[in-house]
C-alpha positions as CSV (number, residue, x, y, z in Angstrom):
1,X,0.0,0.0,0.0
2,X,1.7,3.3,-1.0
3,X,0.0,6.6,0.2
4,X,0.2,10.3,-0.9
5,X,-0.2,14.0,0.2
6,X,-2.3,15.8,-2.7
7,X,-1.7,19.8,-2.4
8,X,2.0,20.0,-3.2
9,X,2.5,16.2,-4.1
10,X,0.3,15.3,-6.8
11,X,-0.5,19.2,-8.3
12,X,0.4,22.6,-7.3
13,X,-0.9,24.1,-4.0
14,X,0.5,27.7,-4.1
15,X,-0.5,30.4,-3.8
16,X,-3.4,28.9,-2.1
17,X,-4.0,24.9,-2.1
18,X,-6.2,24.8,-5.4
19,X,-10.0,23.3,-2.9
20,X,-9.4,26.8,-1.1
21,X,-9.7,28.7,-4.2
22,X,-13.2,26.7,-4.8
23,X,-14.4,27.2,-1.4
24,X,-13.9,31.5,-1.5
25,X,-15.6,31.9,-4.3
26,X,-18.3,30.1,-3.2
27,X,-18.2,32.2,-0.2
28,X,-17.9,35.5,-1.8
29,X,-21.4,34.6,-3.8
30,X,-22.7,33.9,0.0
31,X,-22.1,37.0,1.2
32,X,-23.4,39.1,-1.6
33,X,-26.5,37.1,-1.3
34,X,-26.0,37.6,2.8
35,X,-24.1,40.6,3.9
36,X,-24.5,40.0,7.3
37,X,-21.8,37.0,6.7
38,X,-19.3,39.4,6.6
39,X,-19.1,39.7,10.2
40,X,-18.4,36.0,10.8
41,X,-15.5,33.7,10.7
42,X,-14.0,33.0,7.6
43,X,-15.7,35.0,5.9
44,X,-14.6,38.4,7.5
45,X,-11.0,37.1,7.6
46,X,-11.3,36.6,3.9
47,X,-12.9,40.0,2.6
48,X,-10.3,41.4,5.3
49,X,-7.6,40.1,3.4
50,X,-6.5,39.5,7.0
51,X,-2.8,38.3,6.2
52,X,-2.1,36.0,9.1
53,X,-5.3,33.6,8.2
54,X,-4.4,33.9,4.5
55,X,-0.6,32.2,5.4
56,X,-2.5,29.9,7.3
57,X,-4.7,28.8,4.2
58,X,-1.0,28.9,2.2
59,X,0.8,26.9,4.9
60,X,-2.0,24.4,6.1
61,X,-2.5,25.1,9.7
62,X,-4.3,23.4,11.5
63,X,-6.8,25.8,13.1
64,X,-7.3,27.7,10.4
65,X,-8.1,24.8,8.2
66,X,-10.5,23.5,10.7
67,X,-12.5,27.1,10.6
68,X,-12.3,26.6,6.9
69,X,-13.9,23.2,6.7
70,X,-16.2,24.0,9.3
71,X,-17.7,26.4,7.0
72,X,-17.3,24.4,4.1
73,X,-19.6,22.2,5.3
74,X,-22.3,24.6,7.0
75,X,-22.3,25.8,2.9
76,X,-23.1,22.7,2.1
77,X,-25.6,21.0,4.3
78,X,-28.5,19.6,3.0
79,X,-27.2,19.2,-0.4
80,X,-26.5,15.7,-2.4
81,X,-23.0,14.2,-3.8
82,X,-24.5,14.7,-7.1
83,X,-25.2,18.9,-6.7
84,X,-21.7,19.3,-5.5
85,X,-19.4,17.1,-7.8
86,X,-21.4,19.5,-10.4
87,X,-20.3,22.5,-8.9
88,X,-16.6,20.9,-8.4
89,X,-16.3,19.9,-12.3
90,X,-17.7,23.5,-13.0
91,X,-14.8,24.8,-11.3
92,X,-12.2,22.4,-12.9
93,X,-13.4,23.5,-16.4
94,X,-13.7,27.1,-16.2
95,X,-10.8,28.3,-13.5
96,X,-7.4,29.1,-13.9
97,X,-4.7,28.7,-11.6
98,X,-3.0,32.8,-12.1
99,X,0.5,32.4,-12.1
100,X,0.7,29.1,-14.5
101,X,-2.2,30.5,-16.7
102,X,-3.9,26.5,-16.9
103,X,-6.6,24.9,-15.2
104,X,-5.9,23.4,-12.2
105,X,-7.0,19.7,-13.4
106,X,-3.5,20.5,-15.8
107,X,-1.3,20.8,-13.3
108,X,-1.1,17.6,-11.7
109,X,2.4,16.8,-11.9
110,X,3.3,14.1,-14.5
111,X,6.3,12.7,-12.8
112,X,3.9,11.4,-9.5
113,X,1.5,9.9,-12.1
114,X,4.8,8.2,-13.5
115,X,5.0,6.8,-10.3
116,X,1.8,5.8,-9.7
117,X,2.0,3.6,-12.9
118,X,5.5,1.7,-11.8
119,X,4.5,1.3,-8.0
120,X,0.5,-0.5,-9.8
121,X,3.0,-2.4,-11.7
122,X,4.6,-3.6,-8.9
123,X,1.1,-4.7,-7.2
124,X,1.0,-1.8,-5.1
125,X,-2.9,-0.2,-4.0
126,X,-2.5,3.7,-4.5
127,X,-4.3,6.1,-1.8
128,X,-4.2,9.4,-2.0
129,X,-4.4,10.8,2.1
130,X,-4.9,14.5,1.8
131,X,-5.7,17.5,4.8
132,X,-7.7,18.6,1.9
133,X,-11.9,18.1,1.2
134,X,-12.1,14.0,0.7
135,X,-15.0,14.5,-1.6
136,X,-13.4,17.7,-3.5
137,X,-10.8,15.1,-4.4
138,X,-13.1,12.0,-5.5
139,X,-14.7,14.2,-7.7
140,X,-11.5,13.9,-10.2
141,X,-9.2,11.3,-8.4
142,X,-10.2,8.5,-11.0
143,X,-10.0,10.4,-14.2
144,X,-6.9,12.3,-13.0
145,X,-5.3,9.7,-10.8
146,X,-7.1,6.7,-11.8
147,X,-7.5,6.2,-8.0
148,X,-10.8,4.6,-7.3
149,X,-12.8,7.1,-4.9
150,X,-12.3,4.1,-2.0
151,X,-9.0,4.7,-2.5
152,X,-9.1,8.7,-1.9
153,X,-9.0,9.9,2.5
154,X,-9.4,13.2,3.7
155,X,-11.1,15.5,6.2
156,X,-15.0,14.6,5.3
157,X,-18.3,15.4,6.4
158,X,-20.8,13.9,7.9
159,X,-23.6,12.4,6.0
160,X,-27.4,11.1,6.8
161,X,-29.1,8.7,4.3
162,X,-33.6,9.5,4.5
163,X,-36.0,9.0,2.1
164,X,-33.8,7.2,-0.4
165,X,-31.0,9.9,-0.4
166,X,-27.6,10.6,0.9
167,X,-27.5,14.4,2.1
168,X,-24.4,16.4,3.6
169,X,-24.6,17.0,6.8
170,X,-23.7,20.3,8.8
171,X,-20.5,18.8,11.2
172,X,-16.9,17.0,10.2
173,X,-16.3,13.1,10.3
174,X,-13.9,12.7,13.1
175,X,-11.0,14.9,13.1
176,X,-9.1,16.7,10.5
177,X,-6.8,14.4,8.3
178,X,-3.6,16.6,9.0
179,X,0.1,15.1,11.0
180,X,-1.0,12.5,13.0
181,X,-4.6,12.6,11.7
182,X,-3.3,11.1,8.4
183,X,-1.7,7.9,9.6
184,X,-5.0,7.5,11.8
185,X,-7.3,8.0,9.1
186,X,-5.2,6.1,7.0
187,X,-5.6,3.0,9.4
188,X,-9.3,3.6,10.2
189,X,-10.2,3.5,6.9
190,X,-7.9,0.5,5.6
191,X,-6.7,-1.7,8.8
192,X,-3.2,-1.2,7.7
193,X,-0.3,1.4,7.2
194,X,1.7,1.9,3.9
195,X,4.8,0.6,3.2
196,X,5.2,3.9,0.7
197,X,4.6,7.4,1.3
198,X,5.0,10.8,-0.2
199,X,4.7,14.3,0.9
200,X,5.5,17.7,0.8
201,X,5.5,19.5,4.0
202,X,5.0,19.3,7.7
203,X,2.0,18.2,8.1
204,X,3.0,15.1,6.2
205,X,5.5,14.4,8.5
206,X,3.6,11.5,10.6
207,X,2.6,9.7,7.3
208,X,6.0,9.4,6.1
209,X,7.1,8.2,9.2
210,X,4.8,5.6,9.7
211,X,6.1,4.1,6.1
212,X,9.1,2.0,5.4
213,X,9.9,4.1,2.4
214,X,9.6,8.0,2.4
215,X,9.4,10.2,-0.4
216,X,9.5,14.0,0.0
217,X,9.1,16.8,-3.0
218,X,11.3,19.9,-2.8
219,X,9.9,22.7,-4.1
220,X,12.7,24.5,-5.6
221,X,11.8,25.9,-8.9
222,X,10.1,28.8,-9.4
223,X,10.9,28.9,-13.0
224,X,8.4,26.1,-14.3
225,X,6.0,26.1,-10.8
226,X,7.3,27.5,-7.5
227,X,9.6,27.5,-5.0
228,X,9.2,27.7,-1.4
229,X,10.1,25.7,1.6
230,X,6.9,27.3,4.5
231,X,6.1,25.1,6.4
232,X,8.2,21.9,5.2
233,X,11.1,23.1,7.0
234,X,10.2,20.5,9.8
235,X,10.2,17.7,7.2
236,X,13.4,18.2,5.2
237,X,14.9,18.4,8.7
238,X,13.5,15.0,9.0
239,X,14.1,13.6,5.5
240,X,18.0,14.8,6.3
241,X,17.6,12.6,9.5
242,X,15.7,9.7,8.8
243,X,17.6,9.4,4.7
244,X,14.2,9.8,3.0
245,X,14.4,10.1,-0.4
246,X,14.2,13.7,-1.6
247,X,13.2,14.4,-4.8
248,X,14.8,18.3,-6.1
249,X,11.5,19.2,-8.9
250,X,14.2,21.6,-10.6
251,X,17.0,18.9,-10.9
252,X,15.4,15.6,-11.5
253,X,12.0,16.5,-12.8
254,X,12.8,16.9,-16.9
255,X,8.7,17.9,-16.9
256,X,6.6,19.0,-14.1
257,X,3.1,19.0,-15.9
């Protein structure tokens, strides 16, 4: 069983991670239809431009994430998998990421998906284990990963089945799938850990350690994508400790996309 990160391991996660760029414009249609939304948490934070909550959005902390999918699923309560994996394929079609000028479904990073094809040939099950929305990610994980939606774990909400239906549901499943979250959810949801894992940053730190083999991407070129080490300074520290396998996307990725 091999396991991976998703913002910053399988596509590009700056200058926001790609779900939060969904979520505010979502939001910013709330408010206009509700001004009085503009007083609460995120939203105020986010017409603010308040810059400490924005880095926390950028770097993936944890509190800040947790307001964020709180509020991502209040907006969606009530509603059925079907109304929002139409509003997430709307998205993927019609937004650009602004630096790279492509839509985000584009900039999946070919190399990973190189990798994803040796490690299946080598009769490995891929799971994809992000902080990020679990059903943002199903959505596209089998036409963009060909990872079965089974095979997808993330921070999720609850959900109530009446009348025939499955319906979102206003509160989170458990707790948020970030550091030691992710090993937990990975072992909740499969009854194992992987022997293979990849990340990016810090808050992948517990995953990779729970693995035999590690696999951390340096982002270190901000020619062709970006490069940046916030908040993975912790886990290069521990790549340099533990001799995981760092892979330099400047000097050994001949194409990034």
């Amino acid at each position: 069983m091999a396991c991976f990160d998703n913002d910053g391991t399988l596509w590009v996660e700056q200058p926001l991670p790609p779900q939060f760029d969904f979520v505010f414009r979502t939001w910013a249609e709330e408010v206009k239809a509700d001004p009085t939304l503009a007083e609460r948490q995120p939203y105020k934070a986010l017409i603010e431009k308040d810059p400490a909550f924005v880095q926390g959005v950028a770097t993936q902390d944890p509190p800040v994430v947790e307001s964020l999918l709180q509020a991502f699923s209040r907006s969606w309560a009530g509603t059925t998998p079907a109304d929002f994996d139409a509003q997430v394929r709307e998205w993927l079609t019609t937004v650009k990421q602004p630096k790279l000028d492509a839509l985000y479904k584009d900039l999946v990073y070919r190399p990973m998906l190189e990798l994803f094809d040796l490690l299946r040939a080598r009769d490995f099950r891929i799971f994809v284990c992000s902080g990020g929305g679990r059903d943002f990610m199903r959505v596209f994980a089998e036409e963009t990963w060909a990872v079965p939606k089974e095979n997808v774990i993330g921070s999720a909400a609850e959900y109530t089945y009446a009348d025939g239906r499955i319906v979102r549901g206003p509160g989170l499943l458990g707790n948020l799938n970030l550091g030691p979250g992710k090993p937990e959810h990975i072992f909740a949801q499969t009854g194992r850990l992987p022997i293979f894992a990849g990340g990016n940053a810090d808050v992948d730190i517990e995953m990779l350690t729970c693995a035999k083999f590690a696999l951390l991407i340096n982002h270190d070129d901000d020619e062709r994508e970006f490069a940046y080490t916030t908040s993975a300074e912790a886990s290069q520290a521990q790549a340099a400790e533990q001799g995981w396998t760092v892979v330099s996307m400047k000097n050994d990725w001949i194409t990034i996309f």
